[in-house]
SETI-120940 format. One record per residue (C-alpha): residue number from 0; chain; x, y, z negated. Coordinates in nm, 4 decimals, decimal comma, always signed. Layout:
BEGIN
[NUM 'A' [X Y Z]];
...
This chain:
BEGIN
[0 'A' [+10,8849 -7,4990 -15,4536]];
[1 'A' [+10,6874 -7,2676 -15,2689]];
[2 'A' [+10,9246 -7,0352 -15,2158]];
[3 'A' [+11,1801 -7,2593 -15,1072]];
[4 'A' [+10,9659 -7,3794 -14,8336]];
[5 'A' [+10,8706 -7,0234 -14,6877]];
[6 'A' [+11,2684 -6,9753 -14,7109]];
[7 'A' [+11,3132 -7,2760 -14,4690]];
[8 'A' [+11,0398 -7,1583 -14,2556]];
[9 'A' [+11,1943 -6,8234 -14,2461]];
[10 'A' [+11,4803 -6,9168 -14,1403]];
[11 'A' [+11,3695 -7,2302 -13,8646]];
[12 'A' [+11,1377 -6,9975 -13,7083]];
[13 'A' [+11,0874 -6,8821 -13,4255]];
[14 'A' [+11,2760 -7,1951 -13,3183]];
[15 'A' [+11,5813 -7,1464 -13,0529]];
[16 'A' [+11,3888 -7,3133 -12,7601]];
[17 'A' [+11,0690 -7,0518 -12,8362]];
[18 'A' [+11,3278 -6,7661 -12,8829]];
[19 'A' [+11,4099 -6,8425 -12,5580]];
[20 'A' [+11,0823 -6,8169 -12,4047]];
[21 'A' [+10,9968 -6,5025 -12,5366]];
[22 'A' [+11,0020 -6,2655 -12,2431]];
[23 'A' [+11,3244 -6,0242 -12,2127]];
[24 'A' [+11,2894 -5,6834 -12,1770]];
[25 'A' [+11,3168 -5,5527 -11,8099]];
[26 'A' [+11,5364 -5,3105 -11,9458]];
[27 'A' [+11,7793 -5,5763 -12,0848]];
[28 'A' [+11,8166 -5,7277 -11,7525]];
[29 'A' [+11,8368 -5,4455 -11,5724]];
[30 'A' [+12,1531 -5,2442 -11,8131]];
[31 'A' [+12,2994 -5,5883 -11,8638]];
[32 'A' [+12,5985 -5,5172 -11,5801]];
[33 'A' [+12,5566 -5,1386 -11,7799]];
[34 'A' [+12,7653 -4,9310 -11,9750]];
[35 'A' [+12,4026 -4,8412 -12,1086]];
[36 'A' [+12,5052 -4,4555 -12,1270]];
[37 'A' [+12,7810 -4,3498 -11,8403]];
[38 'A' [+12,5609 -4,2596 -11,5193]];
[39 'A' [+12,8310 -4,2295 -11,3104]];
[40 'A' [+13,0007 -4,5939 -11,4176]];
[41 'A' [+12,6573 -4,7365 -11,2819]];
[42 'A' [+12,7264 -4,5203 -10,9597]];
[43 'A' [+13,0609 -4,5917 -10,9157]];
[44 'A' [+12,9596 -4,9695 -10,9211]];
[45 'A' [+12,6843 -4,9748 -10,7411]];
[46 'A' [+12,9206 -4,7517 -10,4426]];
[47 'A' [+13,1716 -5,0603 -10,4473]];
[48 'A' [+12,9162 -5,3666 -10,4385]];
[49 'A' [+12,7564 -5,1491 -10,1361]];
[50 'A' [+13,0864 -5,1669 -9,9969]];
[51 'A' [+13,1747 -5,5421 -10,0412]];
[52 'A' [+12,8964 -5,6183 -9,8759]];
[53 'A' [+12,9759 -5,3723 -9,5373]];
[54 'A' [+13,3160 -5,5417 -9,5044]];
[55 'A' [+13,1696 -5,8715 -9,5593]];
[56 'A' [+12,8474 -5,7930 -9,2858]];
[57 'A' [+13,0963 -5,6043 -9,0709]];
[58 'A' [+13,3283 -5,9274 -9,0401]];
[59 'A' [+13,0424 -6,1760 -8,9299]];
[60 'A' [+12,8056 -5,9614 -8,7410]];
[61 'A' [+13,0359 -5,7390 -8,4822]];
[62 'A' [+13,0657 -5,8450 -8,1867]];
[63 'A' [+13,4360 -5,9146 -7,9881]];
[64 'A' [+13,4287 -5,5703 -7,8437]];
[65 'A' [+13,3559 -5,3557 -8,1434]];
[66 'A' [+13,5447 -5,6207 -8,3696]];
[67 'A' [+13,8719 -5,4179 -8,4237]];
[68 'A' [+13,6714 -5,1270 -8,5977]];
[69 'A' [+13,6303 -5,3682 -8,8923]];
[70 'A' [+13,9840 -5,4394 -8,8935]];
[71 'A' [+14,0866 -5,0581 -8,8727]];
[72 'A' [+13,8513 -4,9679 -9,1182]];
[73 'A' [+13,8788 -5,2668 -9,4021]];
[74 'A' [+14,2664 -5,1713 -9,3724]];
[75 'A' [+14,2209 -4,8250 -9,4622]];
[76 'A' [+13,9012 -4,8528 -9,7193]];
[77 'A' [+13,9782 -5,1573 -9,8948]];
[78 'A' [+14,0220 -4,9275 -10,2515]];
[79 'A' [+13,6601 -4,8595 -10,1954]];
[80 'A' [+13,6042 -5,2516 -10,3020]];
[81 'A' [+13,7240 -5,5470 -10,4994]];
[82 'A' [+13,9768 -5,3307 -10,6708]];
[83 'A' [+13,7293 -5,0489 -10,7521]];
[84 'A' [+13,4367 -5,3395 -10,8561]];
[85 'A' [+13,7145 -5,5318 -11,0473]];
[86 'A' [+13,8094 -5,2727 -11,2609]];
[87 'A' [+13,4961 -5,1459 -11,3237]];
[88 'A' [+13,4029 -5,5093 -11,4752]];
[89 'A' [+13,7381 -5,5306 -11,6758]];
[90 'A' [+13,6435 -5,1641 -11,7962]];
[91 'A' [+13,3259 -5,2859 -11,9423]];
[92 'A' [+13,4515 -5,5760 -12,1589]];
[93 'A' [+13,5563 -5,2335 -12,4300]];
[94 'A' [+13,2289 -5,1206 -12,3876]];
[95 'A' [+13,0765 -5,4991 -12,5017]];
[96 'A' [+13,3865 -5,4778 -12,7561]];
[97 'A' [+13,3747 -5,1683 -12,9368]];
[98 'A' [+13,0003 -5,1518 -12,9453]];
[99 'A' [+12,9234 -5,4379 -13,1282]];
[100 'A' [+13,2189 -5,4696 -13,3548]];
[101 'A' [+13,0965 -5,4306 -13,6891]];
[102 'A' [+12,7672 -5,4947 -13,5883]];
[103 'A' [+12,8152 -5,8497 -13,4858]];
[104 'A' [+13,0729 -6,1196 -13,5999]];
[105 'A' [+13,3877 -6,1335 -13,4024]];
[106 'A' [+13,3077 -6,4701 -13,2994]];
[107 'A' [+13,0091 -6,4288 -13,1128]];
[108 'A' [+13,1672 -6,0764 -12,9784]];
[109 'A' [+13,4265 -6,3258 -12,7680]];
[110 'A' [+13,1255 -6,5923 -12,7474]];
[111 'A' [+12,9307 -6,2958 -12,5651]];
[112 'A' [+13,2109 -6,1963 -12,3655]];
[113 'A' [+13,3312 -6,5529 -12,2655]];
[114 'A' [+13,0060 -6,6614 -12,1510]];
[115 'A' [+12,9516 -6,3817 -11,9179]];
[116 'A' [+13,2803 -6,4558 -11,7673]];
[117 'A' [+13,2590 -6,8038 -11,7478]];
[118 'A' [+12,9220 -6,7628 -11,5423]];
[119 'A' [+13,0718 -6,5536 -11,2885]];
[120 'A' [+13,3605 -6,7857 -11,2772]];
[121 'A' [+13,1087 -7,0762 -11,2127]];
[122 'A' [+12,9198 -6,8717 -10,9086]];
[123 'A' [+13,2670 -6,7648 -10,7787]];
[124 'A' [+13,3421 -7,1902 -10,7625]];
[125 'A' [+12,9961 -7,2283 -10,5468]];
[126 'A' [+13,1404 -6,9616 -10,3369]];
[127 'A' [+13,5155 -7,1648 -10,2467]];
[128 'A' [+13,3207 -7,4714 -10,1775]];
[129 'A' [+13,2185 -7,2445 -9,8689]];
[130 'A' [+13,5848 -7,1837 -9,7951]];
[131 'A' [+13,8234 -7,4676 -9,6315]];
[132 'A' [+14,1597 -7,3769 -9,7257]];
[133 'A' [+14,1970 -7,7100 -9,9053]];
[134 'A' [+14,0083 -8,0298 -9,9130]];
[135 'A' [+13,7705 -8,1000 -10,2312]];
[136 'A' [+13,8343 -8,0934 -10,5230]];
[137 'A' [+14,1060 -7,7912 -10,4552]];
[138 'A' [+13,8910 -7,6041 -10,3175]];
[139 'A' [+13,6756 -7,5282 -10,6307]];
[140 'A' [+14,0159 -7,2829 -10,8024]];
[141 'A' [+13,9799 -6,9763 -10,5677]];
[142 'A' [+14,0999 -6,6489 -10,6157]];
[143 'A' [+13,7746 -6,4740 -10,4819]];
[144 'A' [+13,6299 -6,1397 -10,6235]];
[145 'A' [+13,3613 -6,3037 -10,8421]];
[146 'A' [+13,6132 -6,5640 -10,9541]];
[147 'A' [+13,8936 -6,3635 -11,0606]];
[148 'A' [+13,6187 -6,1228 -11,2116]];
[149 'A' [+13,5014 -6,3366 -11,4416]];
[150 'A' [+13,8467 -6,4487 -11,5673]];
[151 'A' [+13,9131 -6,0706 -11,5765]];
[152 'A' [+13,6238 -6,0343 -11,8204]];
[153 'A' [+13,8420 -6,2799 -12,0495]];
[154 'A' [+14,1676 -6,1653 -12,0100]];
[155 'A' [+14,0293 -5,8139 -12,0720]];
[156 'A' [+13,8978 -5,9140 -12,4266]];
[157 'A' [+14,2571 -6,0514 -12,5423]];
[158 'A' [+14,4274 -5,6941 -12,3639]];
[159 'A' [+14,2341 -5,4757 -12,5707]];
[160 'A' [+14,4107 -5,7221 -12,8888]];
[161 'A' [+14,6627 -5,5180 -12,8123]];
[162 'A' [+14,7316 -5,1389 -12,8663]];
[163 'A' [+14,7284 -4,8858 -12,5529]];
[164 'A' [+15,1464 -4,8427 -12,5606]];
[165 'A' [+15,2059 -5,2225 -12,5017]];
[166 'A' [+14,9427 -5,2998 -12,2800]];
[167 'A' [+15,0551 -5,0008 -11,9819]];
[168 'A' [+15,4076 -5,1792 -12,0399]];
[169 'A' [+15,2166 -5,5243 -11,9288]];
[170 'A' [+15,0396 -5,4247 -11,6836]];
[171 'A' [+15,3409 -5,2164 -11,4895]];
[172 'A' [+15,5793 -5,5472 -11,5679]];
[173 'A' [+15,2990 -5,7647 -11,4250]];
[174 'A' [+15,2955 -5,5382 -11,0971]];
[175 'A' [+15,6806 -5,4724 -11,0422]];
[176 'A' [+15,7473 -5,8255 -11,1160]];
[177 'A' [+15,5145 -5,9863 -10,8514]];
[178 'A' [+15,6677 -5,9701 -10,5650]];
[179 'A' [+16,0049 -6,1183 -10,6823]];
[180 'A' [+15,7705 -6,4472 -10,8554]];
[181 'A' [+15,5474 -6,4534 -10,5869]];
[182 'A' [+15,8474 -6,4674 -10,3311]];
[183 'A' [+16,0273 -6,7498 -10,5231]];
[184 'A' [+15,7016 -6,9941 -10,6214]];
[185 'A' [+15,6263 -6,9921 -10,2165]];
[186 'A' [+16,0060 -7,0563 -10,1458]];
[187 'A' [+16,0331 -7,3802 -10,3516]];
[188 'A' [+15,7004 -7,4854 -10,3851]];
[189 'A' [+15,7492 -7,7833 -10,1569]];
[190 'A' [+16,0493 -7,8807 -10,3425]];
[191 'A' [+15,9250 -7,8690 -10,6400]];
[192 'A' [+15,5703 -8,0006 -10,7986]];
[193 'A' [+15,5810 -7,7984 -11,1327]];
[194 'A' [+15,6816 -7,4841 -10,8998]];
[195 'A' [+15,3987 -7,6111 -10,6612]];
[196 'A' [+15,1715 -7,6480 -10,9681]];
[197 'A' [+15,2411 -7,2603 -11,0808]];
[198 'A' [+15,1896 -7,1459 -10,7130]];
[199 'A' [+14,8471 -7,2779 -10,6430]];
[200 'A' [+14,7084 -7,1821 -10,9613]];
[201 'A' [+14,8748 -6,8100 -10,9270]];
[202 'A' [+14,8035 -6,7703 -10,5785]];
[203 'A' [+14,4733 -7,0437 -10,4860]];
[204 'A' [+14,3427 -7,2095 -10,1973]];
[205 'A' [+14,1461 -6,8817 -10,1516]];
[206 'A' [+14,4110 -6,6029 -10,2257]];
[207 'A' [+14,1580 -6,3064 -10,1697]];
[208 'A' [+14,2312 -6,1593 -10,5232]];
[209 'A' [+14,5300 -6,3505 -10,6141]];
[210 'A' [+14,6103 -6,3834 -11,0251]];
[211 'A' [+14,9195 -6,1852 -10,9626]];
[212 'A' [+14,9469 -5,8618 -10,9753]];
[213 'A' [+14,5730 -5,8405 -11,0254]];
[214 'A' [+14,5726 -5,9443 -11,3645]];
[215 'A' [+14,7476 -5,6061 -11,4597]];
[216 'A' [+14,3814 -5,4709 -11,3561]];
[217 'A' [+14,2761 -5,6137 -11,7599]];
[218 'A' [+14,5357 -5,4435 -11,9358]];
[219 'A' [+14,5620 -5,1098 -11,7221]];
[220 'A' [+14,1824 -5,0634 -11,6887]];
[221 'A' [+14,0721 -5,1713 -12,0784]];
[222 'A' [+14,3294 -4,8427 -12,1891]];
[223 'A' [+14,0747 -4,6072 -12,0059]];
[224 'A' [+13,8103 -4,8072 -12,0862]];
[225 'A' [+13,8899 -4,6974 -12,4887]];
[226 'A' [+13,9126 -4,3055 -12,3555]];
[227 'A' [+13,6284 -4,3277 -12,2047]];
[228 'A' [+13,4366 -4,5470 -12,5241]];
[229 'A' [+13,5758 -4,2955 -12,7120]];
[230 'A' [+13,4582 -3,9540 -12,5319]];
[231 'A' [+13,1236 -4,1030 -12,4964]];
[232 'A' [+13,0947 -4,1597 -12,8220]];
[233 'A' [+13,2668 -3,7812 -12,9408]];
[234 'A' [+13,0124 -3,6592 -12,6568]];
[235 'A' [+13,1640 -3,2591 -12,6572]];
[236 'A' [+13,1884 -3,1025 -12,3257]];
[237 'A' [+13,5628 -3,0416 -12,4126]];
[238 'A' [+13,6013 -3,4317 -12,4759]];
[239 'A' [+13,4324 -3,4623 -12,1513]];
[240 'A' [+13,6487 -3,2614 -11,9978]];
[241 'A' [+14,0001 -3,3920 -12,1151]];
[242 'A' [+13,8371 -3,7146 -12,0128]];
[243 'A' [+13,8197 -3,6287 -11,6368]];
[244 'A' [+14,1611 -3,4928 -11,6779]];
[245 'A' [+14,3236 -3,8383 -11,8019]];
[246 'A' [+14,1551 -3,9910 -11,5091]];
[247 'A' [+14,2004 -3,7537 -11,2333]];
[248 'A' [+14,5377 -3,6642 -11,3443]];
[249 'A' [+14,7186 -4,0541 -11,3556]];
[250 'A' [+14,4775 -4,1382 -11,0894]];
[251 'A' [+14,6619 -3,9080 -10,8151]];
[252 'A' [+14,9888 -4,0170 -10,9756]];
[253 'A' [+14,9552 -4,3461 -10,8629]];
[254 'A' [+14,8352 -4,2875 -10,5383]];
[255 'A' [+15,1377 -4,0967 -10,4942]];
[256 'A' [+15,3536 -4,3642 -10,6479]];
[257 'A' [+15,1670 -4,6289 -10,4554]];
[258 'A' [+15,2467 -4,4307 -10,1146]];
[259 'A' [+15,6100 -4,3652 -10,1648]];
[260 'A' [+15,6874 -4,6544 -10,2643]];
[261 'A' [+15,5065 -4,8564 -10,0228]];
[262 'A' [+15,5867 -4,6752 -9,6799]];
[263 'A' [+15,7358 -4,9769 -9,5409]];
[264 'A' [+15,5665 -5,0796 -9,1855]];
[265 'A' [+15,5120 -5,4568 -9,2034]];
[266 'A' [+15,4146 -5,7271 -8,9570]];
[267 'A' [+15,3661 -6,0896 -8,9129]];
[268 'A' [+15,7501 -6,1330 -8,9056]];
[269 'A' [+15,8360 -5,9150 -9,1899]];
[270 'A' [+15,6152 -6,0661 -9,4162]];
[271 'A' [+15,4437 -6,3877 -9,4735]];
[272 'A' [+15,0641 -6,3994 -9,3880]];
[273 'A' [+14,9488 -6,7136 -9,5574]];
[274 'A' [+15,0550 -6,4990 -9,8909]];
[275 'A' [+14,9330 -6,1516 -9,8200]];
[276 'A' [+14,6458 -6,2784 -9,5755]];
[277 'A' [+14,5250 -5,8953 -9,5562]];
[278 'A' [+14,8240 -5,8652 -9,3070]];
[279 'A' [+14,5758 -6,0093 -9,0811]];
[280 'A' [+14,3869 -5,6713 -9,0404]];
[281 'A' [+14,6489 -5,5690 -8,8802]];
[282 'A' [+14,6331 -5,7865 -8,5712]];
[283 'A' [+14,2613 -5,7280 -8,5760]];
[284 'A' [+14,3151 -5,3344 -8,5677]];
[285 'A' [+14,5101 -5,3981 -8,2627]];
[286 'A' [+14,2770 -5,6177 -8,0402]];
[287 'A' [+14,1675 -5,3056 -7,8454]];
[288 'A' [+14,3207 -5,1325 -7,5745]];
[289 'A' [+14,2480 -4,7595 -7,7361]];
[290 'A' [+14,6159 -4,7520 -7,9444]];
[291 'A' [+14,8551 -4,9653 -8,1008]];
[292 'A' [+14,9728 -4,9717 -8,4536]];
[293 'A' [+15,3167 -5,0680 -8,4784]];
[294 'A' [+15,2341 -5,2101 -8,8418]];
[295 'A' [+15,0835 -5,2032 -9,1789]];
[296 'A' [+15,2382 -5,0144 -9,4320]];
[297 'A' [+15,2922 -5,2150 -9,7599]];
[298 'A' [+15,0711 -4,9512 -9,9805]];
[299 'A' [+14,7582 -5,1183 -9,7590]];
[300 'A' [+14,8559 -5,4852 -9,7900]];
[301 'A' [+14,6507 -5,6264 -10,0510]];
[302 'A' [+14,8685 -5,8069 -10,3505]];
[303 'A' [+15,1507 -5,6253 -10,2988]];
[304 'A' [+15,3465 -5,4176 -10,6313]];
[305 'A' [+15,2681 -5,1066 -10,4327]];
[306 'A' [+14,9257 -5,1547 -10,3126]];
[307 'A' [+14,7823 -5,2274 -10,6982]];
[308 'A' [+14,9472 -4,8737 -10,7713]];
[309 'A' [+14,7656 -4,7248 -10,5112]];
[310 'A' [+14,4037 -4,9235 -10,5922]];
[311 'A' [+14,4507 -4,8253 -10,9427]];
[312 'A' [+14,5294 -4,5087 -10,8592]];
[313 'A' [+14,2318 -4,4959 -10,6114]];
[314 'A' [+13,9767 -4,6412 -10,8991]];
[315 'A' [+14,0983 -4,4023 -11,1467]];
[316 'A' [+14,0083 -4,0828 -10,8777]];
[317 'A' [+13,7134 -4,2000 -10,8031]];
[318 'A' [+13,5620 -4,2605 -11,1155]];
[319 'A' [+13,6771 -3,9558 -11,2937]];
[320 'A' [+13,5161 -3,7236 -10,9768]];
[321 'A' [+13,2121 -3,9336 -11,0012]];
[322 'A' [+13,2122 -3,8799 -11,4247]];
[323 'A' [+13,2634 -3,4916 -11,3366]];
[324 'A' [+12,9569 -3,4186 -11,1059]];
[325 'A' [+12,7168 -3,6794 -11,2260]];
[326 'A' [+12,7992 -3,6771 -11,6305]];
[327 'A' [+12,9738 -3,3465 -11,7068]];
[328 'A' [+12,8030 -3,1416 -11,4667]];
[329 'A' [+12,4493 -3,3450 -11,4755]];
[330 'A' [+12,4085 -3,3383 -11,0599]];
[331 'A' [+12,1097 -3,6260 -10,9563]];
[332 'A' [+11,9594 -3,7068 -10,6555]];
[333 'A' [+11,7863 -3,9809 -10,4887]];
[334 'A' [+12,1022 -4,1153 -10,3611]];
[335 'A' [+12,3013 -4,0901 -10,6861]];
[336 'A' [+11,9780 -4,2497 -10,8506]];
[337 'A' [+11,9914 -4,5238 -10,5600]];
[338 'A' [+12,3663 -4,6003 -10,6065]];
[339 'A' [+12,2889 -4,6134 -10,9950]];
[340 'A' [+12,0377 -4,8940 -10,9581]];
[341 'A' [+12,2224 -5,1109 -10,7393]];
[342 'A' [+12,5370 -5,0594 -10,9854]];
[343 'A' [+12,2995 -5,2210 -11,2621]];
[344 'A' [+12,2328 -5,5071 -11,0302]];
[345 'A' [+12,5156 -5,5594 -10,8442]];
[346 'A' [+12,5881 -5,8821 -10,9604]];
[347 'A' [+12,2612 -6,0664 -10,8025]];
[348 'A' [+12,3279 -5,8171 -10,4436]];
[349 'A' [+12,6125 -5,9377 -10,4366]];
[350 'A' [+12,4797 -6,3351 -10,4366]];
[351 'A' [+12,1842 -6,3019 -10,2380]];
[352 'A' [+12,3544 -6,0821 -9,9444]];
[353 'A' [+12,5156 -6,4101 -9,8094]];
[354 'A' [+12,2165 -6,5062 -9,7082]];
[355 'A' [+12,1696 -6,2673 -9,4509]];
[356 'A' [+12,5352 -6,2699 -9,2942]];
[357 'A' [+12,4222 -6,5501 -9,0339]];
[358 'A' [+12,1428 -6,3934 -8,8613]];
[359 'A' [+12,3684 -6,1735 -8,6524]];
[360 'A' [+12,6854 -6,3432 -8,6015]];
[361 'A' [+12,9052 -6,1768 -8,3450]];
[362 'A' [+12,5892 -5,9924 -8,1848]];
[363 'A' [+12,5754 -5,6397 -8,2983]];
[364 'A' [+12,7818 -5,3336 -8,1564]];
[365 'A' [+12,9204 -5,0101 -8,3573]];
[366 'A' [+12,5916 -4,8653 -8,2993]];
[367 'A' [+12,3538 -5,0806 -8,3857]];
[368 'A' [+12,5370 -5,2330 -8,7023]];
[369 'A' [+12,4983 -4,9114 -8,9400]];
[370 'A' [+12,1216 -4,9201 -8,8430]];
[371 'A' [+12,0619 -5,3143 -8,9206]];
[372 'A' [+12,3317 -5,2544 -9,1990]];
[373 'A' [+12,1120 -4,9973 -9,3991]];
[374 'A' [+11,8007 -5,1486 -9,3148]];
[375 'A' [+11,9147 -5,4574 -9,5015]];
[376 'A' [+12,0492 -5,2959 -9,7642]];
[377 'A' [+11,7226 -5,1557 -9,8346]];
[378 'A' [+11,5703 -5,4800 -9,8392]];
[379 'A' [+11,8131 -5,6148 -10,0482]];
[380 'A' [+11,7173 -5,3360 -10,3242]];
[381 'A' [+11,3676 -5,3910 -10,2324]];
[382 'A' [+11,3563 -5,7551 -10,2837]];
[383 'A' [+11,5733 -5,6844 -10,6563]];
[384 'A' [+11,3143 -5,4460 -10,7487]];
[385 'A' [+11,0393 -5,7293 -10,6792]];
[386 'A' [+11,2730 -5,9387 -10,8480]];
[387 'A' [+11,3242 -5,7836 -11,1608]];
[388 'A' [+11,0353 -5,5641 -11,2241]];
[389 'A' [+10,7611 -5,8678 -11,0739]];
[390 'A' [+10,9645 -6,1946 -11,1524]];
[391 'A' [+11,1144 -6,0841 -11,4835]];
[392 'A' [+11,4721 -6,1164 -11,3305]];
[393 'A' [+11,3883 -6,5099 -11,3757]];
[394 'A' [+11,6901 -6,6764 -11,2514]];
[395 'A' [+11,9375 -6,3803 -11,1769]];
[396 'A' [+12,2860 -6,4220 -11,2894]];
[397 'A' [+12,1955 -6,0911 -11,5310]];
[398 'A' [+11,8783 -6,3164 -11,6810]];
[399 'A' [+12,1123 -6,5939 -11,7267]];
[400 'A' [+12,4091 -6,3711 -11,9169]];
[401 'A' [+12,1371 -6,2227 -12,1232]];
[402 'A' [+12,0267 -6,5834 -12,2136]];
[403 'A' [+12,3117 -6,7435 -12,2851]];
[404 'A' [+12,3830 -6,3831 -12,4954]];
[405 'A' [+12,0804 -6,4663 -12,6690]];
[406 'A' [+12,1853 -6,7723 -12,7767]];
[407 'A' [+12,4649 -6,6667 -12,9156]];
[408 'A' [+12,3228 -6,4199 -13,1366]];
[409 'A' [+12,0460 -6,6897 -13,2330]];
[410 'A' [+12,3191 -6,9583 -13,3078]];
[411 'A' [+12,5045 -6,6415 -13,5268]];
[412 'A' [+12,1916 -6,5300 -13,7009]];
[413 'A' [+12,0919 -6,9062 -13,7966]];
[414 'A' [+12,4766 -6,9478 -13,9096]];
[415 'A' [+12,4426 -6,6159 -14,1491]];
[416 'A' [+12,0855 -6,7389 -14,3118]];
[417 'A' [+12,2397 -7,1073 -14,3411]];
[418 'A' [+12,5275 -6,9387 -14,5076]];
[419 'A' [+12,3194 -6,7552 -14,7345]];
[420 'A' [+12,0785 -7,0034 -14,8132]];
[421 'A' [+12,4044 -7,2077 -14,9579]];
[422 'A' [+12,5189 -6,9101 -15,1686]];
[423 'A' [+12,2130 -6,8643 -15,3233]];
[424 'A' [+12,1292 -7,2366 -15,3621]];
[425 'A' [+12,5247 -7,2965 -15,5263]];
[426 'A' [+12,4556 -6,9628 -15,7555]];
[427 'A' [+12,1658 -7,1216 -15,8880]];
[428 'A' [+12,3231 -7,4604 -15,9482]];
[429 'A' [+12,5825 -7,3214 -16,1473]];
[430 'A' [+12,3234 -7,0969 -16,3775]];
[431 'A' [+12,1445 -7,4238 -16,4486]];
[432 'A' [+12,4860 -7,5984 -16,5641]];
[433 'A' [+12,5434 -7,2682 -16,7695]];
[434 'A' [+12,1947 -7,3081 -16,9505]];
């Protein structure tokens, strides 16, 4: 009998609501958004978050004078952001994968993964209500970088389901075939409901990121995701090597593709703006009297087949020159350390920079912005490290992920003792029948 009770006790304690109290390490917080072992992942990531939140400061806070330079420049460096930050998420769904299969029970490998994405999705649905594209409650499905990011943590998990062969052949069908299902969903939507239906939930009441062709991001991204899992875990220089040859290799390649096949100069009446809103740029660009661009090429136009070859493309450059100099050839500095940190923590920058975008609305000019732009910045980190290393990352959406991943692997390890306990308690029944 006694044993039997310390059994129970073993396995009721420590209960699920005093797991939860017990502090999480900083270090668990902080690696959360982490590969855990790829500096220059943490770089890349914390370079595109850093980015996102320029374009976002640079849209609010320039005033009408100096407001074309974020138009010119957005056009041009949009592959430095929600494509680059995108696939860098969808990348790291094989690193949560492949490192705990075997380890873990598939079940609460998807739990894990699906409750990650599902809180992104819920702060990218606080986000729409902002927006006004549609009245409530239409406004809460949005197409916005943390909304689509956390459905791309999802999507990613089923992609990598599938072997590498079939899921390039997805992703380039999902891209090529875009523009002609794009093109006829907005042609008969108002004639149709169920072609209405498909419309707003492809393309949203806030098409920033819309569905299609970005969800080609999951399948294309999670095959480099498994070269790179697997280099890091061969770890030889000549692995390493090959690896930034995959990546710099098909990275050019679709920049190229991307280009020619995208040359096309559009405008306002070539092409429909309430689909492919970046279009808009373009008229921005040209509120100057400096020069005149006599259109956007279709490469630049965000949601179009040849603009996700190019972003890809971009993604795949970048990362494998950042993997070369930072992992294969060891280079570290202050900034690279910098860039690093915010990578790990990009997820709460990227919440808590809203809400600094309204103290200079329409005020600052091209020279002052990079000044008040850093200086934020700065603060930003400075309030995360306060945050994190102070608060105990109470709150964050990384302390809530590693929570609700917590739970999980509570639930599973009181499912595996409850399972046991039953073995053992049947095997015994049936030796007392026996005797």
């Amino acid at each position: 009998m006694g044993m039997n009770a310390k059994k129970e006790d073993d396995f009721i304690s420590p209960t699920l609501v005093n797991y939860l109290r017990q502090e999480i390490p900083i270090e668990e917080i902080r690696d959360y958004s982490s590969s855990g072992r790829i500096e220059s992942i943490d770089f890349v990531k914390g370079f595109a978050i850093l980015f996102i939140i320029l374009a976002h400061y640079a849209a609010v806070w320039l005033n009408e004078e100096w407001y074309f330079v974020y138009g010119l420049a957005f056009m041009f460096l949009d592959i430095l952001g929600p494509s680059l930050f995108i696939f860098l998420s969808a990348l790291s769904v094989v690193f949560t994968v492949k490192k705990k299969a075997g380890k873990m029970p598939e079940k609460l490998i998807r739990n894990r993964v699906f409750s990650r994405g599902l809180i992104i999705v819920v702060i990218g649905v606080f986000i729409n209500l902002t927006e006004h594209y549609y009245p409530f409650p239409l406004n809460l499905w949005g197409w916005n970088i943390l909304f689509f990011m956390g459905f791309s943590q999802i999507f990613s998990y089923y992609a990598l389901k599938i072997t590498k062969m079939p899921r390039a052949i997805i992703g380039i069908f999902i891209i090529f075939l875009t523009p002609t299902i794009r093109a006829f969903l907005y042609t008969e939507k108002d004639t149709n409901l169920i072609v209405g239906f498909f419309h707003f939930i492809i393309t949203s009441a806030n098409p920033s990121v819309t569905l299609l062709p970005w969800l080609s991001i999951c399948f294309i991204s999670t095959i480099f995701g498994e070269y790179l899992y697997e280099a890091m875990s061969d770890k030889s220089e000549n692995r390493f090597r090959g690896l930034f040859r995959i990546f710099f290799t098909w990275g050019i390649s679709l920049i190229v593709a991307g280009v020619m096949m995208g040359f096309t100069l559009q405008t306002v009446v070539t092409m429909n703006m309430s689909e492919y809103g970046h279009l808009s740029l373009l008229g921005i660009a040209n509120d100057q009297s400096f020069f005149y661009l006599p259109g956007m090429p279709d490469f630049l136009i965000r949601g179009t087949a040849s603009n996700m070859l190019y972003n890809l493309g971009a993604a795949l450059t970048i990362i494998g020159i950042a993997f070369y100099f930072i992992d294969l050839k060891g280079k570290s500095n202050n900034i690279v350390r910098m860039f690093r940190y915010y990578g790990k923590i990009s997820l709460s920058l990227f919440m808590i920079h809203f809400i600094f975008m309204p103290l200079y609305v329409k005020q600052l000019n091209i020279f002052l912005f990079p000044v008040i732009y850093i200086a934020n910045v700065g603060l930003l980190g400075f309030m995360m490290y306060i945050w994190i290393e102070y608060g105990k990352g109470i709150g964050s959406p990384e302390w809530l992920m590693v929570q609700i991943g917590r739970i999980g692997q509570k639930t599973g390890e009181n499912i595996k003792k409850t399972s046991k306990l039953a073995v053992e308690k049947t095997k015994k029944s049936i030796e007392k029948r026996r005797t």
